[in-house]
N, C-alpha and C positions, 0 to 999 in steps of 0.2 A: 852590872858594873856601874860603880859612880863615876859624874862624870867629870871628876876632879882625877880618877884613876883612869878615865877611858884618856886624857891629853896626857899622861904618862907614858901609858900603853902604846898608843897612836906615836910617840917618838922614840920607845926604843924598837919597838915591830920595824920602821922606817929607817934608824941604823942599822938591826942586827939583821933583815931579810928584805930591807927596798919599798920605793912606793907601792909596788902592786900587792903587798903583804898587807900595808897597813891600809891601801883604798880597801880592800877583801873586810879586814877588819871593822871598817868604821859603817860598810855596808852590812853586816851582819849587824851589827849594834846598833843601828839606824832599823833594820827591820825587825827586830826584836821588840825595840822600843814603840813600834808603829807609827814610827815619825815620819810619815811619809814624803813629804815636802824635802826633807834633808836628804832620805833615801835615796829618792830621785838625784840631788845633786849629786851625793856619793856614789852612784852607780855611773852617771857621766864621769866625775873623774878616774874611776876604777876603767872604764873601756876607753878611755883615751889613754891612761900607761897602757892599758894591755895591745893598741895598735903603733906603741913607740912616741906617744905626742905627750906635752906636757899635762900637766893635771889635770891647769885650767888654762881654758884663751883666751888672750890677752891679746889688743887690739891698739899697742898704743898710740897716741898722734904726738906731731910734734917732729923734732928734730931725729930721734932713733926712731922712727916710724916704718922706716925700710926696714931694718934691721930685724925689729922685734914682727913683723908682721907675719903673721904664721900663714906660710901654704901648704894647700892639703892634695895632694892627686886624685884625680877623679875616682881611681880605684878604691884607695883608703876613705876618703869621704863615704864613699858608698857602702863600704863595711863600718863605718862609723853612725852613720843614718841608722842602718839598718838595729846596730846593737842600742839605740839611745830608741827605737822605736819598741823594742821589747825593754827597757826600763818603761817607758809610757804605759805601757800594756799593762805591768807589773805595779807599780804605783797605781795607775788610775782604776783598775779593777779591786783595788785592796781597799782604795778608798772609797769607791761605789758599795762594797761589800758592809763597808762599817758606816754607811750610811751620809756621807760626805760626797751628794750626789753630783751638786753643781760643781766641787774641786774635783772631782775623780775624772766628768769628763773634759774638763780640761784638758789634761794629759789624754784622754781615750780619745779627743775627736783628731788629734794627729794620726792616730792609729789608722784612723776609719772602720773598725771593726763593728758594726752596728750591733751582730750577732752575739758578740760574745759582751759586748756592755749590757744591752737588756738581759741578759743572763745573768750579769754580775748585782744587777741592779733587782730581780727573783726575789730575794729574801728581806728583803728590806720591806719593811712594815710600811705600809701606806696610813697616812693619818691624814683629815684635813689644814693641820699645819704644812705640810710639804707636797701635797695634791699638788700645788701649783710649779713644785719644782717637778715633780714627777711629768705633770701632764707638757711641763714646758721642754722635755726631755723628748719623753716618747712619742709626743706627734709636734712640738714644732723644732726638731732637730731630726723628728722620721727615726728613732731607734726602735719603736714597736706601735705603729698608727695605731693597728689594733687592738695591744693593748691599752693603749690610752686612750683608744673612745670608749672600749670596756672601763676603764676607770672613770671615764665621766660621766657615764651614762648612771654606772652604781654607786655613784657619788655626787654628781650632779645636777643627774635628773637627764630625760630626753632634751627640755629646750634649750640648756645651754651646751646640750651635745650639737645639737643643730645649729646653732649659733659659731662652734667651734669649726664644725665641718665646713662650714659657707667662707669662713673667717680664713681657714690655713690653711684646710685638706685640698682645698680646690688648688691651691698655690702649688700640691705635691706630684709625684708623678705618677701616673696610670696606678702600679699596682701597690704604692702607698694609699690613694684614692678608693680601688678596690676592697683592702685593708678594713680601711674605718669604715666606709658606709655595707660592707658586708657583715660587719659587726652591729652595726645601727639595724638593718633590714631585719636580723636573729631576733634582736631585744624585741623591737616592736610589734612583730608578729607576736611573740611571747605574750608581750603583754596585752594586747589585743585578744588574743585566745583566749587567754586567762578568763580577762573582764566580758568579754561576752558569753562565756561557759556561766561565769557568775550571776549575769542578769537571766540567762534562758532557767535557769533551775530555781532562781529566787522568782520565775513569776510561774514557772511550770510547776514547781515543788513535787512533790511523787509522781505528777507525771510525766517528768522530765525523763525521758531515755536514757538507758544505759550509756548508751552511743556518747552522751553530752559530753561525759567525763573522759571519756577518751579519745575524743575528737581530735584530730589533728590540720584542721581545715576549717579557714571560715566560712567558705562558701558552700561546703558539706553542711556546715549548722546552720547556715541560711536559708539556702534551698530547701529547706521543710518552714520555714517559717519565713515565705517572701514580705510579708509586711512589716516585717519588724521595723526594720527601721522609716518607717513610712510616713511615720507620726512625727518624725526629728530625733527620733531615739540615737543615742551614737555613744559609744565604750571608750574611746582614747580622743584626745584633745584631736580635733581634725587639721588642723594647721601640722601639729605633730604629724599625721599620717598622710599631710598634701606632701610636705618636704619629703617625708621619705620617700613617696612611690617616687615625686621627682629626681633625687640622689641616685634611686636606684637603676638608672640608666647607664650609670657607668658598670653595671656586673656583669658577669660570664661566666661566674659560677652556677649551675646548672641547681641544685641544692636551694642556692641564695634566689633566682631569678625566678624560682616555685614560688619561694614566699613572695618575691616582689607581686607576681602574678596574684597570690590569694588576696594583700592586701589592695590592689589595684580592684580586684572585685569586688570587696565588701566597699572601696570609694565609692565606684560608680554608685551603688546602691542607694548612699546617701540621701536625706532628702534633697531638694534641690537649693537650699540654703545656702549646703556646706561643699557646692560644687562650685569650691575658687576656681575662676579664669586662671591661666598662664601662661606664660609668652607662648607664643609661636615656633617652633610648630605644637606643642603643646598645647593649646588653646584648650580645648578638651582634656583635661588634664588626665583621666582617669582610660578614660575608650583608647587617646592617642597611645596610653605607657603601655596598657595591653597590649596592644598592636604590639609594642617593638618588645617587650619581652616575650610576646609568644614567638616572635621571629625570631631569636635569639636561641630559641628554644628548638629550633626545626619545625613550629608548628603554624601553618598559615603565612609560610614566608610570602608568595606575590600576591597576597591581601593586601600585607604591611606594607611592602616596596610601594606598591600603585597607591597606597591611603598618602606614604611619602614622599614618595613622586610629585605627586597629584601639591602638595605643602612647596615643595621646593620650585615648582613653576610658579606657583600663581601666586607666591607671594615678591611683592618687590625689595627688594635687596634697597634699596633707599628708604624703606620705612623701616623695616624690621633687622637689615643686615643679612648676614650669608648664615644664618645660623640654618634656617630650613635646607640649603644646599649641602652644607656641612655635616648636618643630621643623617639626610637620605645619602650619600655617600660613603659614611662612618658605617652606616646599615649594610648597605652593600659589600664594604669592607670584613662587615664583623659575621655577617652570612655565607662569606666565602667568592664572594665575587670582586676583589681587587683590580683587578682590570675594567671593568663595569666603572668601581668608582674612579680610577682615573681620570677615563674617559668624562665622565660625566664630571667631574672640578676643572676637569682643561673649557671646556664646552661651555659651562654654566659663572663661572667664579667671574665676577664683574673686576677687570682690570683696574690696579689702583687699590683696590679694600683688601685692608687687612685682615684673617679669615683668625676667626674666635679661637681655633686651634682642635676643635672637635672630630675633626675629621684627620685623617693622617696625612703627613706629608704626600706630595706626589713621589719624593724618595724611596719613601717607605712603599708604597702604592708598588712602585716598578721592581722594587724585591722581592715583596709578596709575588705579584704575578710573571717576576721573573722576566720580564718586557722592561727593559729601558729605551726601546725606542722612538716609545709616542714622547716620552720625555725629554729625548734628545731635542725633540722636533720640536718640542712646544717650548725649549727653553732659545732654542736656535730662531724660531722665530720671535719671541719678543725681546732679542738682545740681551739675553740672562744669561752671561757670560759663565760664574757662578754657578747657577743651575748646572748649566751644559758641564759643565768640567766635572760637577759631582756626580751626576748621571753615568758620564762615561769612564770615571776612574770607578766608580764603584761597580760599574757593571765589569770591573774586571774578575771580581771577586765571584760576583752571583753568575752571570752569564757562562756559559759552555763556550763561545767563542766570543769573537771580540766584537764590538758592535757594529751597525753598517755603516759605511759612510753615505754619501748623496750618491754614488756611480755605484752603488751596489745595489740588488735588488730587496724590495722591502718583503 
């Protein structure tokens, strides 16, 4: 329709059948056209005739201000929300779809639908002209962490994937975090296998084993050749492979924490060059990460506990911080003993410091272990008013009965 004929049309549809005729109308020819910017507006005024309200709201000031000032009832507003949230949907996934990434989620992040925008967003050709709008999407608005480390990693390379994880992922939560460095741990194994398959057969040549090429393990291909890398010999940028065994302490993927485990093997091996220090309790970077992914694992748990332990005593919290206490606790936590770590952040955490956040709350702690009442106690004793009320309004929920007071038995 031209649109010299659609203001024709649009005024007799509006005499001969009402505004909801011609809103109906101008939103068909608005999606037609793929004008979505207008759509949008035409679909607000089509679901406000359609709930009794004027077109458009008008808000005027001044002396008719009472008059003209439109009120909505809770009830109506809420079927009004509701229908202008599925125009958002509609709009901003059409326009994700035709590649109108940064308008589209405009409209999509009122939505909040994460799921169904990285979906909309599927087909859309990646190029490095709009990498940056993609990657500023998918991991710093969290609509697909994972796939957006996969795009930088096959786009940008490992270092500035590493640069991006330190930068924003740490910002995200738990299993946005898990996301992207379970996607980093994949890659770099990958390539890691790759490059050392490639040097063992370029120096072994025919008599390189069959075995090389379908290795699936670094420390399979090492363990027949423990010198290898003895001389300083090394396949992937070792800064690259310090960060990631580092990253990979946030996994619990059992898959993911295999590989964390092999590349943690071929570090230690390193010559002793490329064995970066790291904070505490990591100092050992390579021996410490073993420990707590085999513990992770079900394998060697009170090795690890006591290697952590042994970290969170004897280091002082006025040089290094709570991080070693926060550490062996998260462990404890993440091994299945939450009551253990409780105890142990009530006991250990120096009054006053603010705790890096590695470990779980004691909230979280007394849900897991289903106990809110060393919490009650520890919040009642330091005048954590706060605490206390959250402890015992939520143990309404978790708890089977209601919590004890001081003249009950513990």
């Amino acid at each position: 329709m031209k649109p010299t004929d659609l203001f024709d049309t649009l005024q007799k549809t509006t005499l001969d059948n009402g505004a909801a005729a011609a809103a109906q109308l101008l939103v068909n020819e608005m999606r037609t056209q793929e004008r979505y910017p207008e759509l949008f507006e035409s679909l607000k005024m089509l679901h406000r005739i359609e709930l009794g309200l004027p077109a458009v709201h008008t808000d005027l000031s001044g002396a008719h201000s009472e008059s003209m000032h439109e009120v909505i009832s809770p009830e109506l507003q809420d079927q009004l929300d509701k229908k202008l949230l599925g125009a958002c949907t509609e709009v901003g996934t059409a326009m994700m779809r035709k590649g109108n990434l940064q308008e589209g989620w405009m409209y999509l992040r009122a939505v909040g639908d994460r799921a169904a925008t990285a979906e909309a967003m599927q087909d859309v050709p990646v190029t490095q002209d709009n990498l940056d709008t993609f990657l500023g999407l998918l991991v710093h608005e969290a609509i697909d962490v994972a796939r957006g480390t996969k795009l930088s990693l096959e786009m940008r390379g490992t270092c500035n994937t590493i640069t991006m994880l330190d930068s924003v992922v740490s910002m995200r939560g738990r299993a946005d975090q898990q996301a992207a460095v379970g996607t980093l741990v994949e890659h770099v194994h990958a390539e890691l296998l790759e490059s050392l398959k490639s040097d063992i057969i370029r120096r072994e040549k025919s008599d390189a084993s069959s075995d090389v090429r379908t290795a699936s393990s670094l420390e399979f291909l090492l363990s027949t050749r423990p010198t290898l890398l003895r001389d300083g010999t090394y396949h992937l940028d070792t800064t690259h492979l310090a960060s990631t065994v580092r990253f990979a302490r946030i996994l619990d993927n059992e898959a993911q924490l295999r590989l964390a485990v092999d590349l943690a093997q071929y570090g230690r091996q390193l010559h002793s060059q490329y064995q970066y220090p790291s904070d505490e309790p990591f100092a050992d970077l390579y021996p410490m990460s073993l420990g707590m992914f085999r513990a992770l694992l079900g394998e060697h748990v009170d090795a690890a506990l006591k290697m952590f332990l042994q970290k969170a005593e004897s280091l002082d919290p006025q040089e290094h911080g709570t991080v070693a206490i926060e550490t062996y606790a998260d462990l404890l936590t993440r091994v299945g003993r939450p009551a253990e770590a409780m105890q142990f952040l009530i006991k250990k955490m120096p009054r006053g410091m603010r705790p890096f956040g590695i470990a779980p709350s004691l909230l979280e702690l007394a849900e897991a272990s289903k106990d809110f009442q060393l919490m009650l106690s520890h919040a009642k004793e330091r005048g954590d008013f706060v605490g206390y009320a959250a402890a015992l309004l939520q143990s309404v929920t978790y708890a089977n009965k209601s919590p004890k007071t001081d003249n009950q038995p513990a």
